[in-house]
C-alpha positions as CSV (number, residue, x, y, z in Angstrom):
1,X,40.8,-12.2,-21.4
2,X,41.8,-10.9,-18.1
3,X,45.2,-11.5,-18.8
4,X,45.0,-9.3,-22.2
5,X,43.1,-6.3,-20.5
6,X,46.2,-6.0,-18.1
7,X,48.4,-5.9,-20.2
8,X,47.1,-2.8,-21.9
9,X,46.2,-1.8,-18.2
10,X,42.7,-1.8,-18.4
11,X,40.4,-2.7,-15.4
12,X,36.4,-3.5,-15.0
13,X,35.5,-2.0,-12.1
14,X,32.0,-2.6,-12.3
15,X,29.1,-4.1,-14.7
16,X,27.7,-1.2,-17.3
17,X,24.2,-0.7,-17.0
18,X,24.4,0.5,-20.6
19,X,26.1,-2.8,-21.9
20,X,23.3,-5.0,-20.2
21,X,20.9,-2.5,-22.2
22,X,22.5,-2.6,-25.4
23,X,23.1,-6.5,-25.4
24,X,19.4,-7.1,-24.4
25,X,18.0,-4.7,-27.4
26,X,20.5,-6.1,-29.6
27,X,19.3,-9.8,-28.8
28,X,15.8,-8.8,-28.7
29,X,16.4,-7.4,-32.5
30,X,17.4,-10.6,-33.2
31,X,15.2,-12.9,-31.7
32,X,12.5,-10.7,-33.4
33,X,13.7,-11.1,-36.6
34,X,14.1,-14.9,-36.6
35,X,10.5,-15.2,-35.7
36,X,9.3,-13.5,-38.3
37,X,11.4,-15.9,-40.5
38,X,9.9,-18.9,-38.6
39,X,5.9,-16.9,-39.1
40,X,5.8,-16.6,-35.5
41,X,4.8,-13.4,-33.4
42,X,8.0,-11.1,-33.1
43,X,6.8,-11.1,-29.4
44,X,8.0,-14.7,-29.0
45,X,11.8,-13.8,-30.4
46,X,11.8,-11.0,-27.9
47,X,11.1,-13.5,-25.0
48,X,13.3,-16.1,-26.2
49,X,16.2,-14.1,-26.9
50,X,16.0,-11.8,-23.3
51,X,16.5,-15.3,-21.8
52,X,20.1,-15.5,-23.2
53,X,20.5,-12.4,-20.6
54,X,18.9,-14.1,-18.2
55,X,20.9,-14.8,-14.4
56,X,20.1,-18.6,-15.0
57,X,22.0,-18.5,-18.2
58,X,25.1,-15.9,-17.3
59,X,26.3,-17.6,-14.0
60,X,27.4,-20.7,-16.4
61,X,29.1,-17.8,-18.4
62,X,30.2,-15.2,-15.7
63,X,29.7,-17.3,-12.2
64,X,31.1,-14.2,-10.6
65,X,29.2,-11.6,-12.2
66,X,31.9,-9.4,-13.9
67,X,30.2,-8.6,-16.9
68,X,26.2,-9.8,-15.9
69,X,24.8,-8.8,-13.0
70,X,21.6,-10.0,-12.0
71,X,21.3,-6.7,-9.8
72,X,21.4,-4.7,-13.1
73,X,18.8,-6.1,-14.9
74,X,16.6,-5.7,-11.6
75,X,17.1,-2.1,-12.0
76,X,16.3,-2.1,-15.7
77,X,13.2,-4.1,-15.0
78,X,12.2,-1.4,-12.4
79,X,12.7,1.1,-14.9
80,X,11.5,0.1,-18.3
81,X,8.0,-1.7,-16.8
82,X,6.5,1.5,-15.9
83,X,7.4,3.3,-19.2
84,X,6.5,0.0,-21.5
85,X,3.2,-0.7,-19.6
86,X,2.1,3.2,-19.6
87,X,3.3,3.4,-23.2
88,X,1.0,0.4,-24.1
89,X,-2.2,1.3,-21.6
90,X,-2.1,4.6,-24.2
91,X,-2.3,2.7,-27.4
92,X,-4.9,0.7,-25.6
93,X,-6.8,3.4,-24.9
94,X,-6.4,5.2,-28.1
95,X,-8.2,2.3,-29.8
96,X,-11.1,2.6,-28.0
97,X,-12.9,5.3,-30.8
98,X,-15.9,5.9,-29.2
99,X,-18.0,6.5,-33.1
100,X,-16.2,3.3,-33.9
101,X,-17.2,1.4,-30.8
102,X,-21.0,2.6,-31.3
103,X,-21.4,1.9,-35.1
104,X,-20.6,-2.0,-33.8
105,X,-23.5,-2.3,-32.0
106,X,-24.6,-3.2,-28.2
107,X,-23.9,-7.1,-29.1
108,X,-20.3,-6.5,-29.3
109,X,-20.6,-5.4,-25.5
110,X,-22.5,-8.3,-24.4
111,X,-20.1,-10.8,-26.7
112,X,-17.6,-9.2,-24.7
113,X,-18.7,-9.4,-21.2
114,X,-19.9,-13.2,-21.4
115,X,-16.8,-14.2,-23.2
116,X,-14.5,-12.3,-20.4
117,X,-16.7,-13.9,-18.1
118,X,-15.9,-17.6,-18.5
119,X,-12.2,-17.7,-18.5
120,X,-12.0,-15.8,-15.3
121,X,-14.3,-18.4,-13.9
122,X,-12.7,-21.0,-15.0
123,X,-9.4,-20.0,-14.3
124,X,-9.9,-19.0,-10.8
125,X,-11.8,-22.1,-10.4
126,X,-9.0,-24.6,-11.7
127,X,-6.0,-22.8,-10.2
128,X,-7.6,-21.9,-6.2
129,X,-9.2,-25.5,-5.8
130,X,-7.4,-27.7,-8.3
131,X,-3.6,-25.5,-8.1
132,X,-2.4,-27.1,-4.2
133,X,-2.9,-30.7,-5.8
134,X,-1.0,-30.3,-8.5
135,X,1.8,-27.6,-8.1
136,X,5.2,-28.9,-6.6
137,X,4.9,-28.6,-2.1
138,X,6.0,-25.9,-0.8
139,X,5.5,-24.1,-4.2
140,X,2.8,-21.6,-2.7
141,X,2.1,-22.0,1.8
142,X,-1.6,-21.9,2.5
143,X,-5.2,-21.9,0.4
144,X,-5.7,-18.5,0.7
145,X,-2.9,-18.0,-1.8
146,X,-3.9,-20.2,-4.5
147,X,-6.9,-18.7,-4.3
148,X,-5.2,-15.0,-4.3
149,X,-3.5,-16.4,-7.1
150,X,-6.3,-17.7,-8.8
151,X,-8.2,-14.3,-8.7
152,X,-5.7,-12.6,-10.5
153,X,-4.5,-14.9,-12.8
154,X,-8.3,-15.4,-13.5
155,X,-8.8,-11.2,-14.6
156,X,-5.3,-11.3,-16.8
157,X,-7.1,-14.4,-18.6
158,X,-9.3,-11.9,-20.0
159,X,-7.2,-10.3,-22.2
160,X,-6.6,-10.9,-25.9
161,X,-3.8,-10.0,-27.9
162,X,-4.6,-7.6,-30.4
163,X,-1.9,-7.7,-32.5
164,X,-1.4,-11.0,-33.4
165,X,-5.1,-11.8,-34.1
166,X,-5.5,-8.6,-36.6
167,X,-2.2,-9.4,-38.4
168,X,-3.6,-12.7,-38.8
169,X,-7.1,-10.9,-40.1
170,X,-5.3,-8.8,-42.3
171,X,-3.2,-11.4,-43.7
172,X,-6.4,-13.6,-45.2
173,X,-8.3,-10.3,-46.1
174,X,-11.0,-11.2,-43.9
175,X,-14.6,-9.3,-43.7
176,X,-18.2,-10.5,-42.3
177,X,-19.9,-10.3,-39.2
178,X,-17.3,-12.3,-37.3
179,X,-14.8,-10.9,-38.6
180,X,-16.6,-7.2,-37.1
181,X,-17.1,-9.3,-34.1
182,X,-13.4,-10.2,-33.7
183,X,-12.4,-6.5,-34.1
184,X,-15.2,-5.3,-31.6
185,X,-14.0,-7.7,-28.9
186,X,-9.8,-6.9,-28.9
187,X,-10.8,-3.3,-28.8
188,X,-12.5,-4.0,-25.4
189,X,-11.1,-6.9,-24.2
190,X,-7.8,-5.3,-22.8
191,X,-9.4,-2.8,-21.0
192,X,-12.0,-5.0,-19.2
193,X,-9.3,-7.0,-18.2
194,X,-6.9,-3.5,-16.4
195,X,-10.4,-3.2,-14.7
196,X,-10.8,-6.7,-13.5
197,X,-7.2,-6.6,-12.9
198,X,-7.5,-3.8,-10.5
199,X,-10.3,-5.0,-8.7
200,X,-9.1,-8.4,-8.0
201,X,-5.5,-7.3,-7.1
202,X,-7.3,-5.3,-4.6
203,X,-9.4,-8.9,-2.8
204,X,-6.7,-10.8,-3.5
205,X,-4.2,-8.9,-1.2
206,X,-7.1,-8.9,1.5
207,X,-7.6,-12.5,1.4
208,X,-3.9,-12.9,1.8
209,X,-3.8,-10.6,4.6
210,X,-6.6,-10.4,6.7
211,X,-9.9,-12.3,5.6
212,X,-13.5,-11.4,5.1
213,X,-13.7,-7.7,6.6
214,X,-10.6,-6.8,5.0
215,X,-12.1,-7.7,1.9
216,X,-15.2,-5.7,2.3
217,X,-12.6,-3.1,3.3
218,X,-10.5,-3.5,0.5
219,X,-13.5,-3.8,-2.4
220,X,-14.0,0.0,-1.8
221,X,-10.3,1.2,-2.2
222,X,-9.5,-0.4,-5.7
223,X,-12.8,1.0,-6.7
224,X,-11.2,4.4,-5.3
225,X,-8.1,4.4,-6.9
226,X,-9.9,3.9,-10.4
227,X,-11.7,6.5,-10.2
228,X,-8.8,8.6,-9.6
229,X,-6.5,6.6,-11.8
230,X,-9.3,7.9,-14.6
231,X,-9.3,10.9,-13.3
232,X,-5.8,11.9,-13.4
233,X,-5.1,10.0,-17.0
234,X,-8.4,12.3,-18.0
235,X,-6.0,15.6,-17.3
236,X,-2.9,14.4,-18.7
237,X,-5.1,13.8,-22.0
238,X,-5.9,17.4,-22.1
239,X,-2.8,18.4,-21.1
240,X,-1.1,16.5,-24.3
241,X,-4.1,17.7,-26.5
242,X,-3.1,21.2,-25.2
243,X,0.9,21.5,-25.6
244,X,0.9,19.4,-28.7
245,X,-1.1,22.9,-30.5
246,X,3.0,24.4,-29.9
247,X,4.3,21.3,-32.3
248,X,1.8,21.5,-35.2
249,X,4.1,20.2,-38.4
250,X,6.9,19.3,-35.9
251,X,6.3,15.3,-36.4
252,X,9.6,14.0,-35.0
253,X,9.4,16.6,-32.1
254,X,5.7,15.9,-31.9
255,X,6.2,12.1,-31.4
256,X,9.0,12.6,-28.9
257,X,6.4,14.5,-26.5
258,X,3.8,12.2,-26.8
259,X,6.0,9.9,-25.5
260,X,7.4,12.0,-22.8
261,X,3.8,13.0,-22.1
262,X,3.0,9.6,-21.5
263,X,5.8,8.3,-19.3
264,X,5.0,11.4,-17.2
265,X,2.0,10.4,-16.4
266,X,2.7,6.7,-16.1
267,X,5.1,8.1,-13.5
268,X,3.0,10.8,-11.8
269,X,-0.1,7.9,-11.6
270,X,2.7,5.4,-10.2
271,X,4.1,8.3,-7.6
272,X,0.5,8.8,-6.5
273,X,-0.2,5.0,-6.1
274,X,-2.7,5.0,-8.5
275,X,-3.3,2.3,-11.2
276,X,-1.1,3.9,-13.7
277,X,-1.8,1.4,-16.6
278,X,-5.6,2.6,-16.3
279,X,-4.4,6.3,-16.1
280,X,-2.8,6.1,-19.5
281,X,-5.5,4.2,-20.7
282,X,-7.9,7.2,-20.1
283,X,-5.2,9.6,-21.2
284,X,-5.3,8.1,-24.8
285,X,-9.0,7.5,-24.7
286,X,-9.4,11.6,-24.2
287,X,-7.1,12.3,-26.4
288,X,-8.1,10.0,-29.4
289,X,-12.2,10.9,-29.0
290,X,-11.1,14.7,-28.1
291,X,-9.6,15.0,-31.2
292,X,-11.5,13.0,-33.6
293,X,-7.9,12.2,-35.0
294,X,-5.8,9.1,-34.3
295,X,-2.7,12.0,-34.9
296,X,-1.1,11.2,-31.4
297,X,-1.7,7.9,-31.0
298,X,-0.4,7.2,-34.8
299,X,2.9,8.8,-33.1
300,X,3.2,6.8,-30.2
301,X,2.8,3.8,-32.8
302,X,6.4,4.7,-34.7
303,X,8.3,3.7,-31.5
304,X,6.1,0.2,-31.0
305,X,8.8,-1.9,-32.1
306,X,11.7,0.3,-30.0
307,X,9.5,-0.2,-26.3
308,X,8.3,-3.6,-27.4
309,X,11.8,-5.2,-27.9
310,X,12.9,-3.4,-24.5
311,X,10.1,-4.3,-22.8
312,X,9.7,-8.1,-23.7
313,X,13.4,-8.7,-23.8
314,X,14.0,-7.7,-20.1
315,X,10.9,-9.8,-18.9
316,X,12.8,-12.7,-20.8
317,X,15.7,-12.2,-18.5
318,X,14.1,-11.3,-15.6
319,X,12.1,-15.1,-15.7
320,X,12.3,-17.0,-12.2
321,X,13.8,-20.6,-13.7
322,X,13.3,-21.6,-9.9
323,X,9.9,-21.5,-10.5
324,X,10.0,-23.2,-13.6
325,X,8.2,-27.0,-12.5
326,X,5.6,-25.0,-11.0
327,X,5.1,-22.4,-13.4
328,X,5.0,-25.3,-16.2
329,X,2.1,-27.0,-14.5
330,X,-0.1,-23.8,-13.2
331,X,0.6,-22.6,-17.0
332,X,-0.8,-24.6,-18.7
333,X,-3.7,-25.4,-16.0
334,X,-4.0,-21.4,-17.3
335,X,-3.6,-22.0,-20.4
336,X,-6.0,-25.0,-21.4
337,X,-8.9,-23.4,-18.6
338,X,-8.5,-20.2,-20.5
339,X,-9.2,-21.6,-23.9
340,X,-12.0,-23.3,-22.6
341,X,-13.5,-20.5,-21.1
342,X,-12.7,-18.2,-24.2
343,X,-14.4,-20.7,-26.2
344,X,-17.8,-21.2,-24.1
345,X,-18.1,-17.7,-23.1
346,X,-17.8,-16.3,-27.2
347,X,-20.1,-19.7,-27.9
348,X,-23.1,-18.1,-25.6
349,X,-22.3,-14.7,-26.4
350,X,-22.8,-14.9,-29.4
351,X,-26.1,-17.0,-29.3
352,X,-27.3,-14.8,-26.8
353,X,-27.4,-11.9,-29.4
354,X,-28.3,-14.5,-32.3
355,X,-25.3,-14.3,-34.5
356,X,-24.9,-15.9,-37.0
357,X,-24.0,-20.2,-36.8
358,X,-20.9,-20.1,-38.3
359,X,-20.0,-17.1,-35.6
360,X,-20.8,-18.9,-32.4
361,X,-18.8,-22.0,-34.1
362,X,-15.4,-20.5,-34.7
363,X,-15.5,-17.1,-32.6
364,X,-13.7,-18.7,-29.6
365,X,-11.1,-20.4,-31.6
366,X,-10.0,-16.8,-32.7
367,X,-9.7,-15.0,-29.3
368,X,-7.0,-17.2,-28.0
369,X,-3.8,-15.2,-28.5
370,X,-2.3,-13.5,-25.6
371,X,0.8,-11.6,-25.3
372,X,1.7,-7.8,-23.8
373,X,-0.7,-6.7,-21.5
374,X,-0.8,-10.6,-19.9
375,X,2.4,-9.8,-19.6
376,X,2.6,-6.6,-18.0
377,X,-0.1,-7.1,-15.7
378,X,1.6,-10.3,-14.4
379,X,5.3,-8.2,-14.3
380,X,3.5,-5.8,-12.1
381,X,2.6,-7.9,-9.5
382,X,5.8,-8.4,-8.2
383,X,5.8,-4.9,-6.9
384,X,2.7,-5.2,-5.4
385,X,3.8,-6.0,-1.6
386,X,1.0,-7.4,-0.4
387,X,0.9,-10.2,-3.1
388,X,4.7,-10.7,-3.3
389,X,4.4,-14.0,-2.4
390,X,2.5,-15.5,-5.7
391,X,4.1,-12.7,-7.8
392,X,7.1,-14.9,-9.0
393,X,4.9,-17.7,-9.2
394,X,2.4,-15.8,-11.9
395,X,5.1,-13.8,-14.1
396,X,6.6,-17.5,-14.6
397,X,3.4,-19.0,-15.6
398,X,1.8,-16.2,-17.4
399,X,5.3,-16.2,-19.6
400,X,5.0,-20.1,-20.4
401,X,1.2,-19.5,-21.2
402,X,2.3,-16.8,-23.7
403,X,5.2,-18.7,-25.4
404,X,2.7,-21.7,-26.2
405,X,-0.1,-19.3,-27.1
406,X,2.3,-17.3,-29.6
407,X,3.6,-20.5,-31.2
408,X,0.1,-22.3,-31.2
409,X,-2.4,-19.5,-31.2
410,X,-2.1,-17.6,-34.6
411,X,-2.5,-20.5,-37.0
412,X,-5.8,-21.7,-35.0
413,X,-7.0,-18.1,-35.8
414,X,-6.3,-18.4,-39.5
415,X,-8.2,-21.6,-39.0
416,X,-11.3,-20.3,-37.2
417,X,-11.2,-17.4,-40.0
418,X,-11.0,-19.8,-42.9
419,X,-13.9,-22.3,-42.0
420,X,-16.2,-19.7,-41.1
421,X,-15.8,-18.4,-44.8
422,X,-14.8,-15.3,-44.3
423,X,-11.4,-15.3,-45.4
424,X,-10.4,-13.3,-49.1
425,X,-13.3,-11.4,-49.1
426,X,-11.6,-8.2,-49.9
């Protein structure tokens, strides 16, 4: 090949940034597609497919890095995290309809709550006490950081993937109380889980660097940031609420400035050091209940599968395969204490606000799925300095958890929705 690109005198003088791009979209696409065809979560293709990208993979390909360059997809990682993660924090918080939320009643809350509970309980439980026995020597130094790692890993267990469980609602035609329950709980789910994220980032980095008073000390500033984080993701909301009045008809310009809009503030929150997943959270939860209209975040919708494929796809290639006997074993240590605590927690939620039997049966089985924000919070803390030392450690074992979960996970839905009886009722 070298041979034939001097001969018509052409030179590679260095790896295109544009080419790695192109390729990973390109294989994404693909990946995407064949899950579909297999009836698995596109997200799974995505991660699957990044992988053939991935430095692991290229060095048996280019061992001198002439056409992959592990540096480049660095940089891409750097960039597309923060516009994926603000992009989805939006849609998050554009799903939270306030007249929505009410009309489901204060059980959804506590349903919520007790089932977010359990699996950061269990997790953190499992991974800081049970996590130095079982993970490879040498994989993490000291018990502060499994339990550092337990703590966060515990508040990204909280999560549930929206997607996949409605697609699987919407597939069976499901309606009934469960069914309202289900819908109630994804809505909030993901945004409890930023919060706990936030909160626990914040010990976690005291425990791992100075103790009990840092910790006190530390307590108050995540709690700081958040409310600023709000704060600022509040403005941007009225901001977008306010120029989008110039574009009124102008769809295609429209959706290209919620989407600039959005990766401004992402960047703005992220420039600040505040949370910037929570800002653009709050930015969509303004601008949805402001308007009374889903408008803008029906916009930022259109591009789902563009950032999605981008976003996934790079976290595919940037996966540590060093990590990969240790990540194995404290995934699924995540992923079986997880389900267990999904399953308990929905179990006495929903006794404690007396729903009905078939509910508290099959409720848990239905809230297993986990995908993007898992994900994304687990990305981000490998630019967190001050818990760079589990962060390659967590991104590895939150991506096994999330390749079993989107292989395993949607047909126990359809199951849970099907014996509960609540399946073709539309």
């Amino acid at each position: 090949m070298g041979g034939f690109l001097g001969f018509l005198h052409i030179e590679i003088s260095e790896v295109s940034s544009a080419l790695t791009f192109g390729l990973l979209l390109a294989l994404g696409l693909l990946g995407g597609r064949l899950a579909r065809r297999l009836k698995l979560p596109a997200i799974t293709g995505y991660l699957v497919f990044g992988i053939l990208l991935n430095p692991y993979i290229t060095d048996f390909i280019d061992p001198l890095h002439n056409y992959f360059n592990p540096e480049t997809i660095k940089q891409l990682v750097d960039l597309i995290e923060v516009i994926a993660l603000s992009y989805i924090a939006y849609i998050i918080g554009g799903s939270l309809i306030l007249d929505r939320l009410r009309g489901l009643g204060k059980s959804i809350s506590v349903v919520t709550l007790v089932q977010g509970f359990f699996p950061f309980l269990f997790v953190f439980l499992i991974l800081a006490f049970v996590g130095p026995f079982v993970a490879p020597e040498g994989m993490l130094e000291g018990r502060n950081a499994y339990i550092a790692l337990g703590l966060v890993a515990g508040s990204i267990a909280l999560a549930t993937a929206p997607a996949a469980t409605v697609a699987v609602l919407h597939e069976v035609k499901a309606r009934g109380p469960m069914t309202t329950t289900i819908l109630g709980v994804v809505a909030l789910d993901d945004a409890l889980a930023v919060m706990a994220f936030i909160l626990m980032t914040g010990v976690g980095t005291a425990i791992l660097q100075g103790g009990v008073d840092s910790v006190s000390h530390l307590l108050l500033s995540p709690f700081i940031h958040l409310v600023l984080s709000v704060l600022l993701g509040v403005v941007f909301g009225y901001l977008l609420i306010y120029v989008s009045r110039f574009f009124r008809g102008q769809r295609n310009t429209m959706t290209l400035v919620v989407l600039g809009s959005v990766v401004i503030c992402g960047g703005v929150a992220e420039m600040l050091g505040f949370e910037y997943i929570l800002t653009c959270m709050a930015c969509g939860f303004v601008v949805v209940n402001q308007m009374k209209s889903t408008r803008l975040i029906d916009m930022a919708l259109t591009m789902e599968d563009m950032v999605f494929v981008a976003f996934f796809a790079i976290v595919g290639a940037n996966f540590d395969f060093t990590q990969l006997g240790g990540a194995t074993i404290i995934g699924s240590l995540l992923l079986i204490t997880r389900f267990a605590g999904k399953y308990l927690g929905a179990w006495l939620g929903a006794t404690a606000v007396k729903s009905p039997q078939h509910v508290r049966k099959w409720l848990g089985i239905t809230l297993w799925p986990m995908a993007g924000v898992s994900i994304g919070l687990a990305t981000s803390v490998g630019h967190l300095e001050g818990l760079a030392v589990i962060g390659n450690l967590l991104m590895s074992s939150v991506f096994v958890a999330v390749i079993i979960t989107a292989i395993i996970a949607p047909p126990l839905v359809r199951i849970g929705i099907t014996r509960s009886g609540e399946a073709n009722r539309v």
